[in-house]
mmCIF file of the N, C-alpha and C atoms, coordinates in Angstrom:
data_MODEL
# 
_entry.id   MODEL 
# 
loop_
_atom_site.group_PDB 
_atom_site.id 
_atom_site.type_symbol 
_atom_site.label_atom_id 
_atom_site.label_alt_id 
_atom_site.label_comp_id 
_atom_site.label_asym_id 
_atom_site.label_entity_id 
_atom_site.label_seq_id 
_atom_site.pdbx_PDB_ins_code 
_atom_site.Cartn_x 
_atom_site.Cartn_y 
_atom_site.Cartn_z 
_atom_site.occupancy 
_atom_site.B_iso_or_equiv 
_atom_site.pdbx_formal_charge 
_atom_site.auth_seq_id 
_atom_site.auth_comp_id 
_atom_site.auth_asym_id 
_atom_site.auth_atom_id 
_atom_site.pdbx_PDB_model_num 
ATOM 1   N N  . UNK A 1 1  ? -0.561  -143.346 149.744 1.00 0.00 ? 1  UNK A N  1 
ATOM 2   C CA . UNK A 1 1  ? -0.917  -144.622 149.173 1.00 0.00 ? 1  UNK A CA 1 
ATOM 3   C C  . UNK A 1 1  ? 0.091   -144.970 148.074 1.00 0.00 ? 1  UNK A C  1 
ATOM 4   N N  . UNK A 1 2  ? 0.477   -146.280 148.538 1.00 0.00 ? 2  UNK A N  1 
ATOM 5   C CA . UNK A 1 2  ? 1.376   -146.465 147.373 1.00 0.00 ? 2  UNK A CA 1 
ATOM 6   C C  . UNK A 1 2  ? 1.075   -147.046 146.009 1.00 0.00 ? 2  UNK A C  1 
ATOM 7   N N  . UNK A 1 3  ? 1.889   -146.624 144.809 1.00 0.00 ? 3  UNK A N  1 
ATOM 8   C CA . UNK A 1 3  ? 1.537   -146.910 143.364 1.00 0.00 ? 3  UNK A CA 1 
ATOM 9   C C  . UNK A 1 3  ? 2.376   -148.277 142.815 1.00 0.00 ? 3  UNK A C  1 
ATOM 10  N N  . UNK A 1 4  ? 1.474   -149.388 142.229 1.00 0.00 ? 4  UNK A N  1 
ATOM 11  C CA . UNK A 1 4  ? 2.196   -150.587 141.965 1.00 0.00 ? 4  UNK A CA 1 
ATOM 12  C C  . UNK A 1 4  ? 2.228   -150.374 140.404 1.00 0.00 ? 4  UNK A C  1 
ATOM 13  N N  . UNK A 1 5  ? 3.242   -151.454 139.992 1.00 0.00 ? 5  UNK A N  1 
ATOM 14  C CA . UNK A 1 5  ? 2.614   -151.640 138.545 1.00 0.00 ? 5  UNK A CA 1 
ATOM 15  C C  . UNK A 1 5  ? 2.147   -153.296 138.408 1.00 0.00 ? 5  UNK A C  1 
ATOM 16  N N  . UNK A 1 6  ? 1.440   -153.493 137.946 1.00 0.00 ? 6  UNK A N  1 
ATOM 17  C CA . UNK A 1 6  ? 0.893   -154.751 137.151 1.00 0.00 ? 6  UNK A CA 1 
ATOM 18  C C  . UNK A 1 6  ? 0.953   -155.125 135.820 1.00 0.00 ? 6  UNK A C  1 
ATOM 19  N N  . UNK A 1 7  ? 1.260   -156.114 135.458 1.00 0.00 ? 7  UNK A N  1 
ATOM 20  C CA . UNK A 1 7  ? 1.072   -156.880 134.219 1.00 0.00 ? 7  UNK A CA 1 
ATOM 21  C C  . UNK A 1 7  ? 0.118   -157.743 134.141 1.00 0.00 ? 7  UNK A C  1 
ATOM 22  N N  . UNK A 1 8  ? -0.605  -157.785 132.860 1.00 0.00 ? 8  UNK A N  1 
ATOM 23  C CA . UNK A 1 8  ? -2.135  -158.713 132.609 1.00 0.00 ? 8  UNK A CA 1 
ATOM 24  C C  . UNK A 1 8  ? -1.341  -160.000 132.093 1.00 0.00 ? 8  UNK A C  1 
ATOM 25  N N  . UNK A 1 9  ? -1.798  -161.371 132.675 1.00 0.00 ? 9  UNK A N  1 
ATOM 26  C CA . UNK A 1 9  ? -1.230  -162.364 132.157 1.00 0.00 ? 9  UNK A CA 1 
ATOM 27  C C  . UNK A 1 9  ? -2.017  -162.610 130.616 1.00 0.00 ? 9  UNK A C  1 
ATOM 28  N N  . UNK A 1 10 ? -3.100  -162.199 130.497 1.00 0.00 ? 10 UNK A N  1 
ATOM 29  C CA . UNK A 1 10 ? -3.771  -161.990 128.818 1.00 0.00 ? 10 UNK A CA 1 
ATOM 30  C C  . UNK A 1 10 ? -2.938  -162.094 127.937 1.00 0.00 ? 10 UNK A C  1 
ATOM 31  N N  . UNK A 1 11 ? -3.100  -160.952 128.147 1.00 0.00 ? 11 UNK A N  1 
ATOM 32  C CA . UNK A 1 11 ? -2.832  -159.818 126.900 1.00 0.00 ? 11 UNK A CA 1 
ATOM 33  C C  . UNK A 1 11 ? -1.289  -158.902 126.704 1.00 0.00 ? 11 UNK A C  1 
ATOM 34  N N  . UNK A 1 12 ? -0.414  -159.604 128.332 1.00 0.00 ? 12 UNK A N  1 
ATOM 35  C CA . UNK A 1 12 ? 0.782   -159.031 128.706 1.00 0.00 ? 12 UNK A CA 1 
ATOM 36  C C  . UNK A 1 12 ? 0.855   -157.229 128.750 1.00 0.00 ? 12 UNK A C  1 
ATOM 37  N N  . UNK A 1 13 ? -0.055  -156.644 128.941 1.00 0.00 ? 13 UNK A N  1 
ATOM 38  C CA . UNK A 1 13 ? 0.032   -155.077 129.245 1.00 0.00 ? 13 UNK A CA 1 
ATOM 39  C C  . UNK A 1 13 ? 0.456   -154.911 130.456 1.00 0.00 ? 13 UNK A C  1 
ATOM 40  N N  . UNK A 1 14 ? 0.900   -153.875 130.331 1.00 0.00 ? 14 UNK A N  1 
ATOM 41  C CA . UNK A 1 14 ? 1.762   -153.342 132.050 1.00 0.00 ? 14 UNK A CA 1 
ATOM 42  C C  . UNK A 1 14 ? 0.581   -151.924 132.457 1.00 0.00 ? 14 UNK A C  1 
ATOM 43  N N  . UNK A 1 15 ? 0.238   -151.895 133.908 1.00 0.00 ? 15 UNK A N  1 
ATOM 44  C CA . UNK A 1 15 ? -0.380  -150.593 134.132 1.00 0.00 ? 15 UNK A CA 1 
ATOM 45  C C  . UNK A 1 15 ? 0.128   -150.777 135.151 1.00 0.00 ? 15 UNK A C  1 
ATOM 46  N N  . UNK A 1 16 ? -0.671  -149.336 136.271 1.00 0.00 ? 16 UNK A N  1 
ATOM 47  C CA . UNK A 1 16 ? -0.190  -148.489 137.215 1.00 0.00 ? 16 UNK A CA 1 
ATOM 48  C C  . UNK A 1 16 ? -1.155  -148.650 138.201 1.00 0.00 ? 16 UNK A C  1 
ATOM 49  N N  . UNK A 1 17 ? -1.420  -149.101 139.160 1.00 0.00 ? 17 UNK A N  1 
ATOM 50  C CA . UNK A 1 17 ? -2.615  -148.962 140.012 1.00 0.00 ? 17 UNK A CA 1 
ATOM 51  C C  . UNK A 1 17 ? -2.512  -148.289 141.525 1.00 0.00 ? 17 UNK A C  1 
ATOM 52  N N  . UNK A 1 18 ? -3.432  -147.372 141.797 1.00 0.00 ? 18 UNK A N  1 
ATOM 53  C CA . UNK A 1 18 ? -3.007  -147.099 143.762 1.00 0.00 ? 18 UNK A CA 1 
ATOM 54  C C  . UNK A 1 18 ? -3.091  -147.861 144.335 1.00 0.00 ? 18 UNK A C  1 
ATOM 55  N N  . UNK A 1 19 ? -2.823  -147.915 145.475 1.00 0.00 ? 19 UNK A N  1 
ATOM 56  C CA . UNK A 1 19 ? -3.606  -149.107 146.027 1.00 0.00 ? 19 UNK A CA 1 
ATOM 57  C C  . UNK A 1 19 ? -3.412  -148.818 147.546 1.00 0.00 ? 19 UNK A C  1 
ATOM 58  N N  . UNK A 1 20 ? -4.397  -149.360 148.331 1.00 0.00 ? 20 UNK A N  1 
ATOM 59  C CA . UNK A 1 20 ? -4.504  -149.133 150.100 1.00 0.00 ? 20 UNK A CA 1 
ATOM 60  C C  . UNK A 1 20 ? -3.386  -148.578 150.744 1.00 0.00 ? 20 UNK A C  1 
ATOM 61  N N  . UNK A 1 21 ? -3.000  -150.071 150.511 1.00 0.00 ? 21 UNK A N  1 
ATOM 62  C CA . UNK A 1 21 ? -1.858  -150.587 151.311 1.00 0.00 ? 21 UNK A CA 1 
ATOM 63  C C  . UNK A 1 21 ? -0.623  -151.410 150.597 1.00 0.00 ? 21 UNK A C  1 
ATOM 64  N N  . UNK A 1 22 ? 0.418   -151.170 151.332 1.00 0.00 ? 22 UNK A N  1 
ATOM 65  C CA . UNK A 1 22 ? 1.959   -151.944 150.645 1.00 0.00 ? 22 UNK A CA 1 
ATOM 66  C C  . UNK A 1 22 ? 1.537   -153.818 150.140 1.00 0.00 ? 22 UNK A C  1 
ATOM 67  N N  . UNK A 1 23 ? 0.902   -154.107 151.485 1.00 0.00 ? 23 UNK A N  1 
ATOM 68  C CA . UNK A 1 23 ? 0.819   -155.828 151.304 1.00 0.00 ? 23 UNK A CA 1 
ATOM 69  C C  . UNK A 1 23 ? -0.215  -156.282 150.236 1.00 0.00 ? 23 UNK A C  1 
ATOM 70  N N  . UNK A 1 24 ? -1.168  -154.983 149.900 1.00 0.00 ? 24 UNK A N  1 
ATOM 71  C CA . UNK A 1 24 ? -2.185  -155.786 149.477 1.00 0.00 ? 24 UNK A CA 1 
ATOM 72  C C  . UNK A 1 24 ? -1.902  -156.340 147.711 1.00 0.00 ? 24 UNK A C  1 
ATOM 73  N N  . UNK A 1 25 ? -2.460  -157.398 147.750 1.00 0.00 ? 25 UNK A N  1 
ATOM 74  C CA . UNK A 1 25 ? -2.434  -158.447 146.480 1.00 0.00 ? 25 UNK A CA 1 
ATOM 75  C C  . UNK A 1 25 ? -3.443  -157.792 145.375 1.00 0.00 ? 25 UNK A C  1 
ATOM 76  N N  . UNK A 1 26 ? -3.120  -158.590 144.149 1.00 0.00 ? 26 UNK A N  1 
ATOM 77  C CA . UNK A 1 26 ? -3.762  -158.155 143.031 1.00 0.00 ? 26 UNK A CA 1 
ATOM 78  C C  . UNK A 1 26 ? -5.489  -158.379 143.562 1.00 0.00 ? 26 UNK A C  1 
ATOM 79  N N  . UNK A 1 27 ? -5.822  -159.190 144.212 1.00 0.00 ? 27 UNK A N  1 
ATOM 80  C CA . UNK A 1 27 ? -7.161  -159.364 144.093 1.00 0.00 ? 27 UNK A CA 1 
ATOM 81  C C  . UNK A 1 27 ? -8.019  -158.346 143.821 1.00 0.00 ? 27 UNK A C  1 
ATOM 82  N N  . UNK A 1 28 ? -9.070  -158.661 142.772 1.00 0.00 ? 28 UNK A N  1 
ATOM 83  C CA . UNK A 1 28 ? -9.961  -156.898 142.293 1.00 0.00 ? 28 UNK A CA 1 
ATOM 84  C C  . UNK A 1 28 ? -9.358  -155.966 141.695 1.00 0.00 ? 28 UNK A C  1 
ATOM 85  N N  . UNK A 1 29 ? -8.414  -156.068 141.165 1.00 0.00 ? 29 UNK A N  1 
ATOM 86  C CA . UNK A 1 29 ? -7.529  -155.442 140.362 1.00 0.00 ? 29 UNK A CA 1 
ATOM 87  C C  . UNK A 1 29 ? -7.737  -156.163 138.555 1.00 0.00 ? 29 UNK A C  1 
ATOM 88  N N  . UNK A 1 30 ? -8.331  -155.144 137.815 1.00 0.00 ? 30 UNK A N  1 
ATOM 89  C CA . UNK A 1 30 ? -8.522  -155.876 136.341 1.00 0.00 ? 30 UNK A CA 1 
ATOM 90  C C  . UNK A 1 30 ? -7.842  -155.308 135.387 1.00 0.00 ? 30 UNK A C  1 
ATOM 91  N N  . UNK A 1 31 ? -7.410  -155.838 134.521 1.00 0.00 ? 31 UNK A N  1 
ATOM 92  C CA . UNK A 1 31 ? -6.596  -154.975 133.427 1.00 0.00 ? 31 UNK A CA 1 
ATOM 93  C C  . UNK A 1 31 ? -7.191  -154.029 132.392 1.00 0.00 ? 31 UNK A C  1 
ATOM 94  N N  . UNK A 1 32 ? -6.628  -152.616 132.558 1.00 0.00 ? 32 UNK A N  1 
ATOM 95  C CA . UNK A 1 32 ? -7.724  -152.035 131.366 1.00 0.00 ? 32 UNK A CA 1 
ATOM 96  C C  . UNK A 1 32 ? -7.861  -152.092 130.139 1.00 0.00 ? 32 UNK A C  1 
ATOM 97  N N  . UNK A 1 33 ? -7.114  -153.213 129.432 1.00 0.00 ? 33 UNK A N  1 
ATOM 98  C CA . UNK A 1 33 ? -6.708  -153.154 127.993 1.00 0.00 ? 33 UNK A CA 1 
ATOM 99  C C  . UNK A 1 33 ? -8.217  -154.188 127.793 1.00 0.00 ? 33 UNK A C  1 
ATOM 100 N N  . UNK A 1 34 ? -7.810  -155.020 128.778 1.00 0.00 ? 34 UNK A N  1 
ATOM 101 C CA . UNK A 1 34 ? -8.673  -156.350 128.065 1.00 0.00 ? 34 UNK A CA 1 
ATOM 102 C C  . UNK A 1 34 ? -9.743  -156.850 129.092 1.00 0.00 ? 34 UNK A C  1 
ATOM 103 N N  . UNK A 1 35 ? -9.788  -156.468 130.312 1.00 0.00 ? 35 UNK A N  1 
ATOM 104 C CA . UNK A 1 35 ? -10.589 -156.841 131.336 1.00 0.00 ? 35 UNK A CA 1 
ATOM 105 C C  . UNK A 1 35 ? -10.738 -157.966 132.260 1.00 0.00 ? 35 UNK A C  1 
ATOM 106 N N  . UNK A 1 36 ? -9.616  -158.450 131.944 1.00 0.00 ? 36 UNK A N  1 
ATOM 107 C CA . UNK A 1 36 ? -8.915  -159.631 132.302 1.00 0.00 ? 36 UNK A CA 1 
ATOM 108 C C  . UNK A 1 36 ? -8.875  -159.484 134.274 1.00 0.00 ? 36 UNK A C  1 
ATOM 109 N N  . UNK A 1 37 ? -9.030  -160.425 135.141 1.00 0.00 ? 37 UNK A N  1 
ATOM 110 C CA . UNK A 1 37 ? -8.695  -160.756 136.212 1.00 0.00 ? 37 UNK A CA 1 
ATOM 111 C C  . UNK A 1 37 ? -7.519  -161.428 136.766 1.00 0.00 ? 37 UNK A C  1 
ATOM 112 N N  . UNK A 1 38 ? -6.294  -161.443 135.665 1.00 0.00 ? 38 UNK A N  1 
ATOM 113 C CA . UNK A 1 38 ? -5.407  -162.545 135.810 1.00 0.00 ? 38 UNK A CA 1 
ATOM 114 C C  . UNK A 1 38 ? -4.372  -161.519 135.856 1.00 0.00 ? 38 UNK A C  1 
ATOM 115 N N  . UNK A 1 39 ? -3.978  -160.628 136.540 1.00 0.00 ? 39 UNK A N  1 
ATOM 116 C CA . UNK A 1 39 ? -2.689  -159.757 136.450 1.00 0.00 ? 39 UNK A CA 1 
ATOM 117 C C  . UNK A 1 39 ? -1.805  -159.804 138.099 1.00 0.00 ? 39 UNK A C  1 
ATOM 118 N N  . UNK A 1 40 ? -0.300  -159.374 137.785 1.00 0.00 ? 40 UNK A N  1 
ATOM 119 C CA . UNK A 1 40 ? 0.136   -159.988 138.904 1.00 0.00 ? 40 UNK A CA 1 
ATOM 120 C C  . UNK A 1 40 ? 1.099   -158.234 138.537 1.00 0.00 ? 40 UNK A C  1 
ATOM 121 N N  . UNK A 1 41 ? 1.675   -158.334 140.133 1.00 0.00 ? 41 UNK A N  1 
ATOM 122 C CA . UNK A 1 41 ? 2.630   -157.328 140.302 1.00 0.00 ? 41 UNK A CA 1 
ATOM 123 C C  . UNK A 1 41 ? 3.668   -157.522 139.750 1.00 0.00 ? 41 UNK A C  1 
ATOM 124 N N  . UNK A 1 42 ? 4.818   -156.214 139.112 1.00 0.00 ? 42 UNK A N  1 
ATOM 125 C CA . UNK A 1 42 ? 5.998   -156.673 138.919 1.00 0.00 ? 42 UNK A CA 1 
ATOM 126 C C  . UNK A 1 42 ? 6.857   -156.411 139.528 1.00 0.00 ? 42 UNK A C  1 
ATOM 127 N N  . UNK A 1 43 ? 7.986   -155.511 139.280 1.00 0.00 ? 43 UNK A N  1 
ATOM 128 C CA . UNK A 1 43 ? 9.237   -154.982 139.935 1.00 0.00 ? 43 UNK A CA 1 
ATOM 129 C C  . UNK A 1 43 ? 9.313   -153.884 139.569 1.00 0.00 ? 43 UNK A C  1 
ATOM 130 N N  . UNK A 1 44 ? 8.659   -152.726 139.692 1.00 0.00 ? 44 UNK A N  1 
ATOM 131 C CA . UNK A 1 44 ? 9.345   -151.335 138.968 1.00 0.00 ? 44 UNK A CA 1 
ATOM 132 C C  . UNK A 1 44 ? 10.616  -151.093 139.441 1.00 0.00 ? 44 UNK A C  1 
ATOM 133 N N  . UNK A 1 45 ? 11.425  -150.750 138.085 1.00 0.00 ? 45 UNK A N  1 
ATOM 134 C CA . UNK A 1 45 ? 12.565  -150.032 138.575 1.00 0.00 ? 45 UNK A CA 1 
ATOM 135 C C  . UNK A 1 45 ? 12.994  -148.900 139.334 1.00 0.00 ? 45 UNK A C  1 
ATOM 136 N N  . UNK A 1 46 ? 12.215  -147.928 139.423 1.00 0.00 ? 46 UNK A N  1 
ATOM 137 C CA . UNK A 1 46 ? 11.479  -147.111 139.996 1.00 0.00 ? 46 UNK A CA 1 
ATOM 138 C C  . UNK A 1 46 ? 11.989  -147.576 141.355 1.00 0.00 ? 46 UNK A C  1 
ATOM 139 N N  . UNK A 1 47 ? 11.477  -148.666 141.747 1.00 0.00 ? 47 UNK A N  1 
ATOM 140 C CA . UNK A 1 47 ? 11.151  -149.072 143.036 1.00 0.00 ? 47 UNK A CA 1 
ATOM 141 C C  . UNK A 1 47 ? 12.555  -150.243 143.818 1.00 0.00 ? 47 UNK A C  1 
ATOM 142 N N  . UNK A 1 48 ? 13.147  -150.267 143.157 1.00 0.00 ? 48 UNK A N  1 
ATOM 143 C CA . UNK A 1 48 ? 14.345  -150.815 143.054 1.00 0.00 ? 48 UNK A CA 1 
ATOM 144 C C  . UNK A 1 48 ? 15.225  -150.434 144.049 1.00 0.00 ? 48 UNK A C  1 
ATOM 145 N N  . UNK A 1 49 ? 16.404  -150.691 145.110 1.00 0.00 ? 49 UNK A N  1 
ATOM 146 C CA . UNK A 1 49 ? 17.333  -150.141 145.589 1.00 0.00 ? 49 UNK A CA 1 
ATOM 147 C C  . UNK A 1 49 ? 18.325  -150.353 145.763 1.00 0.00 ? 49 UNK A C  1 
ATOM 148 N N  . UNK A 1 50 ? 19.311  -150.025 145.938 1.00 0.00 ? 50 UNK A N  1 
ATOM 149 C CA . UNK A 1 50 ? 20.708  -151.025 146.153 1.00 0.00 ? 50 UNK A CA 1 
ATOM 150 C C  . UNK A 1 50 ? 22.022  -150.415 145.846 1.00 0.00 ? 50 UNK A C  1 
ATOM 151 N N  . UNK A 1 51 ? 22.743  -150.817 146.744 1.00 0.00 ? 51 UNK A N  1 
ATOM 152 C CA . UNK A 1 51 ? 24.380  -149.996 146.353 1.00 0.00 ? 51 UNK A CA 1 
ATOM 153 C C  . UNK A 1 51 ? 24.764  -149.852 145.135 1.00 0.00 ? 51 UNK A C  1 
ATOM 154 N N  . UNK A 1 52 ? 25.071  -148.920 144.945 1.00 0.00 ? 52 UNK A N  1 
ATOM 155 C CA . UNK A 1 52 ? 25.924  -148.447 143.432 1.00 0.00 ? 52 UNK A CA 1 
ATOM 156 C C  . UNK A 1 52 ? 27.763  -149.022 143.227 1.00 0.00 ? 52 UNK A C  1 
ATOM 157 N N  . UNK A 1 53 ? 27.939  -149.265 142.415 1.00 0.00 ? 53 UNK A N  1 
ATOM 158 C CA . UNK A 1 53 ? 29.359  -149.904 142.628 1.00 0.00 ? 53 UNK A CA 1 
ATOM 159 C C  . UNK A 1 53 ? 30.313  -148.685 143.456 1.00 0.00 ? 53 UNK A C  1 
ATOM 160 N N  . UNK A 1 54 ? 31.417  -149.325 143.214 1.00 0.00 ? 54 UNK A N  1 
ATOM 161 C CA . UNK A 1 54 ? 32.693  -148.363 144.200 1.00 0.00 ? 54 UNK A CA 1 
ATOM 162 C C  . UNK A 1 54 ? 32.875  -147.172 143.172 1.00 0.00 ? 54 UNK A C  1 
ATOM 163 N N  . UNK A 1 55 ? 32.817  -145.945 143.585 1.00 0.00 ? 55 UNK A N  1 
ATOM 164 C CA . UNK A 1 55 ? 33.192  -144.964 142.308 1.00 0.00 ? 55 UNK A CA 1 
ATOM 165 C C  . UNK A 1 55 ? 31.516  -144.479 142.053 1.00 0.00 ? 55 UNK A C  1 
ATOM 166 N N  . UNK A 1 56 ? 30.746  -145.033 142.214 1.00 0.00 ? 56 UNK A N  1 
ATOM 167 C CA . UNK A 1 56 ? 29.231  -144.343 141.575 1.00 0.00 ? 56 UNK A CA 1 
ATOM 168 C C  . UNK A 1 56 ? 28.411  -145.327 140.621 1.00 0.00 ? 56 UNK A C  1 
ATOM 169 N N  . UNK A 1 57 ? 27.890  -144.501 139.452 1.00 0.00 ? 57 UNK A N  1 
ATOM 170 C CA . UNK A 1 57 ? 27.370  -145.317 138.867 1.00 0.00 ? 57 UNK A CA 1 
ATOM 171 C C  . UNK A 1 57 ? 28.564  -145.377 137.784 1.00 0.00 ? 57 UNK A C  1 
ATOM 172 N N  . UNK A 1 58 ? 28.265  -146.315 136.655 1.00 0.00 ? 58 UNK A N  1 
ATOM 173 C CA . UNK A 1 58 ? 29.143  -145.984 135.047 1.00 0.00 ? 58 UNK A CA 1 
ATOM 174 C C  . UNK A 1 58 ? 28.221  -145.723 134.233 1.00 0.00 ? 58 UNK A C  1 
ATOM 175 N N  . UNK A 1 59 ? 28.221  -144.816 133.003 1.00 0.00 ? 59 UNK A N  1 
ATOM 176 C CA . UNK A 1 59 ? 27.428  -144.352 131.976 1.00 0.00 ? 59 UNK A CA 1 
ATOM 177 C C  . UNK A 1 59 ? 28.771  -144.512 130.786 1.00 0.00 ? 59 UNK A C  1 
ATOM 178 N N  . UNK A 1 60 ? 29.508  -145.057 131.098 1.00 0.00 ? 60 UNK A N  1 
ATOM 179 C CA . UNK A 1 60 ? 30.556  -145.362 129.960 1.00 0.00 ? 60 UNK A CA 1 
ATOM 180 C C  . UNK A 1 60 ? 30.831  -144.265 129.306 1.00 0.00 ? 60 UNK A C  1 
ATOM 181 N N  . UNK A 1 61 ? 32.140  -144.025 128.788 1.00 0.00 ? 61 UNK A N  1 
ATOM 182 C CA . UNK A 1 61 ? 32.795  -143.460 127.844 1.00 0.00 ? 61 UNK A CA 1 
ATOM 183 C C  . UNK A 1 61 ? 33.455  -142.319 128.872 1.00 0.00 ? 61 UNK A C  1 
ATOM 184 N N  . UNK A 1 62 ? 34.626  -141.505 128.843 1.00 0.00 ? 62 UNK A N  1 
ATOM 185 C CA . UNK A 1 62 ? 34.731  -140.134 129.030 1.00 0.00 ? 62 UNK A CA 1 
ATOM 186 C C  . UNK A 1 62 ? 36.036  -140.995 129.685 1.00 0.00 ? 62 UNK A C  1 
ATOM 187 N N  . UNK A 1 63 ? 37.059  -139.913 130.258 1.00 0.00 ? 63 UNK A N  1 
ATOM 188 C CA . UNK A 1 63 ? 38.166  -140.294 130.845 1.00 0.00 ? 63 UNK A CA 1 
ATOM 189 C C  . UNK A 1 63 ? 37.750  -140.607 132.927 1.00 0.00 ? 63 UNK A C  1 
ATOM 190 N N  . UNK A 1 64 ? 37.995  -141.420 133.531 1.00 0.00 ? 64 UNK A N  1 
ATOM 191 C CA . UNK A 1 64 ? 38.166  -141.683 134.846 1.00 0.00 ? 64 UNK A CA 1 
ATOM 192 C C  . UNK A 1 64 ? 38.486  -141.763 135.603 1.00 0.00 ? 64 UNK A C  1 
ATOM 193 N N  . UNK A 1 65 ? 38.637  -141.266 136.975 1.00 0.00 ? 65 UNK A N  1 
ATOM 194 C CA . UNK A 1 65 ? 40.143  -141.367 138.005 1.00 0.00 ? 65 UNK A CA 1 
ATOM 195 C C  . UNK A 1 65 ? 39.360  -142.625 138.609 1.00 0.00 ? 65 UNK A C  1 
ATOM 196 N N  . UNK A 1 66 ? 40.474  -143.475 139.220 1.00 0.00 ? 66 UNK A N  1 
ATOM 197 C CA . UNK A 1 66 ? 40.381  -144.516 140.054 1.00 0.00 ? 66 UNK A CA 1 
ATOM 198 C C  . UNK A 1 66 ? 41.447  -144.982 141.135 1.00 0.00 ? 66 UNK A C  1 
ATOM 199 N N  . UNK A 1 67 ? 41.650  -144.524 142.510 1.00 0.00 ? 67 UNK A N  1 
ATOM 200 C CA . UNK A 1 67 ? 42.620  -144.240 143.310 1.00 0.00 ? 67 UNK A CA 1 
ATOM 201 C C  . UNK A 1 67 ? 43.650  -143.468 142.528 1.00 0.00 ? 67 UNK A C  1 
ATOM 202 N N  . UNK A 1 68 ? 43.376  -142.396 142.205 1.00 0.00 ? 68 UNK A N  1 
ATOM 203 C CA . UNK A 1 68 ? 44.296  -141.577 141.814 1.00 0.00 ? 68 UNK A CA 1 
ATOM 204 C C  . UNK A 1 68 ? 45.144  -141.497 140.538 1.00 0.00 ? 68 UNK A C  1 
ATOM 205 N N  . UNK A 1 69 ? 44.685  -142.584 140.016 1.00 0.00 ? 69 UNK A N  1 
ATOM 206 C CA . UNK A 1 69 ? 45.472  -142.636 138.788 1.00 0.00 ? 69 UNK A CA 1 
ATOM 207 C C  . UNK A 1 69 ? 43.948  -142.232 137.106 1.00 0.00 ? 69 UNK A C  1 
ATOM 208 N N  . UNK A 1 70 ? 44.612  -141.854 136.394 1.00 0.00 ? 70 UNK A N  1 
ATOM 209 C CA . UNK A 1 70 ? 43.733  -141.256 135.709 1.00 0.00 ? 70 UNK A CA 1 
ATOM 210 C C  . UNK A 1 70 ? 43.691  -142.227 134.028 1.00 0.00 ? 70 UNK A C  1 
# 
């Protein structure tokens, strides 16, 4: 079962919820800070994917080769 995160449009808190299934919507889903019914999914980064530039990632600083030259 997969894990979403949500934000409460309230009170703006972020939580973690299981849930069934991939498609399913916030409906019945309440926020635990404030009890609110108004929360929507976000984007975890977590959950994110996508090519890394040419070379990897960058974390900046340190010396680099790039086609061979240094």
């Amino acid at each position: 079962m997969p894990v979403f995160e949500y934000e409460c449009r309230a009170c703006h808190s972020s939580f973690e919820r299981l849930t069934r299934r991939i498609g399913e919507d916030a409906t019945g889903i309440v926020c635990p800070t404030c009890g609110s019914d108004d929360v929507h999914k976000v984007i975890s980064l977590f959950g994110v994917t996508g090519a890394e530039p040419r070379g990897g990632p960058s974390f900046g600083g340190g010396t680099h080769t790039h086609n061979g030259i240094t």
